[in-house]
PAFIVO-192587 format. One record per residue: x, z, y of N, C-alpha, C in turn; residue number from 1. Coordinates in Angstrom, 1 decimal. Last residue first. Layout:
N
   neast     nup  nnorth  caeast    caup  canorth   ceast     cup  cnorth  resi
       X       Z       Y       X       Z        Y       X       Z       Y   NUM
...
// end
This chain:
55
   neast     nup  nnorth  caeast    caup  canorth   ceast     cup  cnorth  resi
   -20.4    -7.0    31.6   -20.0    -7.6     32.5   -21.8    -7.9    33.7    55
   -21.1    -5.3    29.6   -19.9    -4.8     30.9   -20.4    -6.0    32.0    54
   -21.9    -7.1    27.3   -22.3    -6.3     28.4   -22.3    -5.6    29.3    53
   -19.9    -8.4    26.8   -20.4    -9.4     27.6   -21.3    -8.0    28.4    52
   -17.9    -6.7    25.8   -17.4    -6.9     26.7   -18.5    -7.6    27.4    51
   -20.0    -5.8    23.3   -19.6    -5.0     24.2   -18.8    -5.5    25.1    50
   -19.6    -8.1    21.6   -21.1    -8.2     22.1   -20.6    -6.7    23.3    49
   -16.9    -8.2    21.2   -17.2    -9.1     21.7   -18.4    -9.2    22.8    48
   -17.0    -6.0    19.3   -16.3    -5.6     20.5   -16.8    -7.1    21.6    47
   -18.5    -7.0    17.6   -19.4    -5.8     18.4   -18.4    -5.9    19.4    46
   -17.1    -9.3    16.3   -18.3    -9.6     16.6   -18.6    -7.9    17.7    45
   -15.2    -6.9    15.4   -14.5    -8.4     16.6   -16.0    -8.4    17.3    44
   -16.4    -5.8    13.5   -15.8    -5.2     14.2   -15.6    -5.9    15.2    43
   -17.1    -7.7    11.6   -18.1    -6.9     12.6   -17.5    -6.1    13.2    42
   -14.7    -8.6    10.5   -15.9    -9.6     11.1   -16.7    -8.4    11.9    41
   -13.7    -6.1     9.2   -13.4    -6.9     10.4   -14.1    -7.5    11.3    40
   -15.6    -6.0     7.1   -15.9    -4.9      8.3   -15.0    -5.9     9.9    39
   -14.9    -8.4     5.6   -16.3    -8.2      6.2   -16.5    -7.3     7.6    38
   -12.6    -7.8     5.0   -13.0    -9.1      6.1   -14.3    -9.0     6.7    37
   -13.1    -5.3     3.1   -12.1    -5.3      4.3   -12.4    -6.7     5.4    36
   -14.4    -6.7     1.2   -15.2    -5.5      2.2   -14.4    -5.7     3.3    35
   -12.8    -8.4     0.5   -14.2    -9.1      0.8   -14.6    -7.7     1.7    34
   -10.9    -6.7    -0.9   -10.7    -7.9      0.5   -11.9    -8.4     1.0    33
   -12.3    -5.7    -3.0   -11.6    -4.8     -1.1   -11.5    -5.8    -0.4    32
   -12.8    -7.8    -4.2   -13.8    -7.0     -3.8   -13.1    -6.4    -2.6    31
   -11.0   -10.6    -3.5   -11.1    -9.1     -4.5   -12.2    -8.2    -3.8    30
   -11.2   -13.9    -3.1   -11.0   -12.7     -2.4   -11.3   -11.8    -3.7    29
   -13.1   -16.3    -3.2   -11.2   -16.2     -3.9   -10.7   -14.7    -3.7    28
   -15.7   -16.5    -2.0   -14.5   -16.5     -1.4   -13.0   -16.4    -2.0    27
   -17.0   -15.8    -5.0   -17.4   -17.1     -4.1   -15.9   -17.5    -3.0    26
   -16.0   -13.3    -5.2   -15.8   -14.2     -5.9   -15.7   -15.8    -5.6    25
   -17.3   -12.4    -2.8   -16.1   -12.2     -3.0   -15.0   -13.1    -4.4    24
   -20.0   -12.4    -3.8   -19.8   -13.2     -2.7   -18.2   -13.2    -2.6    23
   -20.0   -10.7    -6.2   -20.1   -12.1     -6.5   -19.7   -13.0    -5.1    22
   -19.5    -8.5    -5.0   -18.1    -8.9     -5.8   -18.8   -10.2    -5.9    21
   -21.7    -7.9    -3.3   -20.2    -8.2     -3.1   -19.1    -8.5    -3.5    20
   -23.5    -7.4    -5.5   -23.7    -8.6     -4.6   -22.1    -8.7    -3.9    19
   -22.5    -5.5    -7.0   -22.4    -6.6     -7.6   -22.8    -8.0    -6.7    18
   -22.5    -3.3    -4.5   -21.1    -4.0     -5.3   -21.9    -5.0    -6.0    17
   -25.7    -3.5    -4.4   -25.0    -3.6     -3.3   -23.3    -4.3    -4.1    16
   -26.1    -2.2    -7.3   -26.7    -3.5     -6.6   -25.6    -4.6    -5.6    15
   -25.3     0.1    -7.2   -24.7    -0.8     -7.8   -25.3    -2.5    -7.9    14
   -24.1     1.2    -3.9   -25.2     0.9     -5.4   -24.6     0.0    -6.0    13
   -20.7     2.9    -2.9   -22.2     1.4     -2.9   -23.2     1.7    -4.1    12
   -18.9     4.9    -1.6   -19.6     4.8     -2.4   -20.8     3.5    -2.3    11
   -15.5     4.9    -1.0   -16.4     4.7     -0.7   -17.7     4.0    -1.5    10
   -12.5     6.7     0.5   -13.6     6.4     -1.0   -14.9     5.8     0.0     9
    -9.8     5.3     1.6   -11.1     5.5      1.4   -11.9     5.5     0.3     8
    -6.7     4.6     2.9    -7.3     4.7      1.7    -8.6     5.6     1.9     7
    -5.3     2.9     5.0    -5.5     4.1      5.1    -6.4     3.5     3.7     6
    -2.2     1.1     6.4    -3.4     1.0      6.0    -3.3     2.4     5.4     5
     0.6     0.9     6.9    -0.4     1.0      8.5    -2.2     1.2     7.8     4
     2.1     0.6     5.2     2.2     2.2      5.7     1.0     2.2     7.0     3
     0.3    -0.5     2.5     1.3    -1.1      3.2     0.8     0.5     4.3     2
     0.8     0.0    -1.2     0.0     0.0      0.0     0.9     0.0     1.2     1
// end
């Protein structure tokens, strides 16, 4: 594990993971990688939707 990343439990249904591993699948990705891009993606997208409203 690389020294800038942080380790998390984190609990899903099992609904929820099998829809993520399959879309993760879909993308070539591993399950953490698919969560991890995911949260990114919403992370960018909110900071984005918070600078227009500043303005």
């Amino acid at each position: 594990m690389k020294d800038n990343q942080k380790q998390i439990l984190l609990r899903l249904s099992k609904s929820l993971y099998d829809d993520v591993a399959r879309w993760a699948e879909d993308d070539f990705r591993s399950v953490n990688g698919q969560i991890e891009y995911l949260l990114t993606q919403a992370v960018v997208k909110r900071k984005k939707s918070d600078g227009k409203e500043e303005k």
